[in-house]
C-alpha angles and dihedrals in degrees: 000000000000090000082063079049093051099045090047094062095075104066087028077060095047088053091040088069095034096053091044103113103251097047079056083055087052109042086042086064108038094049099066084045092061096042088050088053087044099051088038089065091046092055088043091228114181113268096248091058093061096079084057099053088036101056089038088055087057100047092052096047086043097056088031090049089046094050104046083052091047095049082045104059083032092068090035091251110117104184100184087052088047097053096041087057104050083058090040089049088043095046093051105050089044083052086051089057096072111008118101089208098069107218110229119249080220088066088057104045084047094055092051091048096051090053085047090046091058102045096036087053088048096057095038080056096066098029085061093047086039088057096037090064086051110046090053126135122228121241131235087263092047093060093041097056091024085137100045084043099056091046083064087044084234102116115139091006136118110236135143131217095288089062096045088046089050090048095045086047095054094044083050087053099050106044101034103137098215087069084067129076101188119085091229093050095045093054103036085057091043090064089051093051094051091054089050091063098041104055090040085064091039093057090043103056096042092043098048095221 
């Protein structure tokens, strides 16, 4: 029987490593790669084309694969750990089997709380910067140009003169009336970019930015 043992270590091994949470990041984002190559060569796309769909099919697995970790320690149910344990746990008691040095359950359970430790710290992390945002209190300014604030979409937020230029540009942008042909149009987004330029001057001056 502990040949059997024996013998097993090696694919339990082999899953082992397969299983360990960053070769899961890897292979979750090498997979799609290859099937986009694969499904690129089927359609018979031109071969410049292929970097595109390439680096678009990383982004998308990359967010995708961030999110889904994310949701998971959120909900304290850290499926990659999860999976990399069961093998670990496996690996060990079949190495138990056959080995004269008996490996420690401890090391195992140590093992499993130092990958939990990093991810759970990592999303604490995010969830306290997340609250503290939140949570905090408006200024005196704040209150006083609540309504000129909340235009720029910058109430109760730290910014500095750049973030107030790039949302006055894109407010610009959006309600300038010569965009529009109708006469409606034309007047109703005429109001809105005057007040564009009005309370941007308004929260300059006041702010002394």
């Amino acid at each position: 029987m502990k040949l059997i043992y024996k013998a097993l270590n090696i694919p339990l091994r082999i899953l082992l490593h397969l299983t360990h949470p960053d070769m899961q990041c890897f292979l979750g984002i090498l997979i799609p790669q290859v099937i986009c190559i694969r499904l690129l060569l089927a359609n018979h796309v031109r071969i410049y084309l292929f970097p595109l769909f390439m680096l678009l099919t990383f982004v998308l697995t990359y967010l995708s694969f961030g999110k889904f970790v994310e949701y998971d320690v959120k909900h304290d149910n850290i499926l990659v750990e999860r999976v990399y344990a069961f093998f670990l746990k496996l690996y060990i008691e079949n190495k138990n089997r056959y080995c004269f040095t008996q490996i420690p359950e401890l090391y195992v359970n140590e093992k499993i709380e130092e990958y939990n430790e990093k991810f759970q710290k990592t999303m604490q992390d995010r969830k306290n910067k997340a609250k503290k945002e939140e949570s905090r209190i408006p200024s005196f300014f704040d209150l006083e140009y609540e309504k000129e604030l909340k235009f720029f979409g910058l109430y109760n937020r730290d910014f500095d003169l750049q973030d107030l230029k790039r949302e006055k540009r894109n407010l610009v942008k959006l309600h300038h009336p010569d965009q529009f042909t109708e006469l409606g149009e034309q007047n109703e987004h005429r109001v809105l970019y005057d007040l564009t330029i009005r309370y941007y001057n308004t929260i300059v001056k006041n702010k002394k930015l």
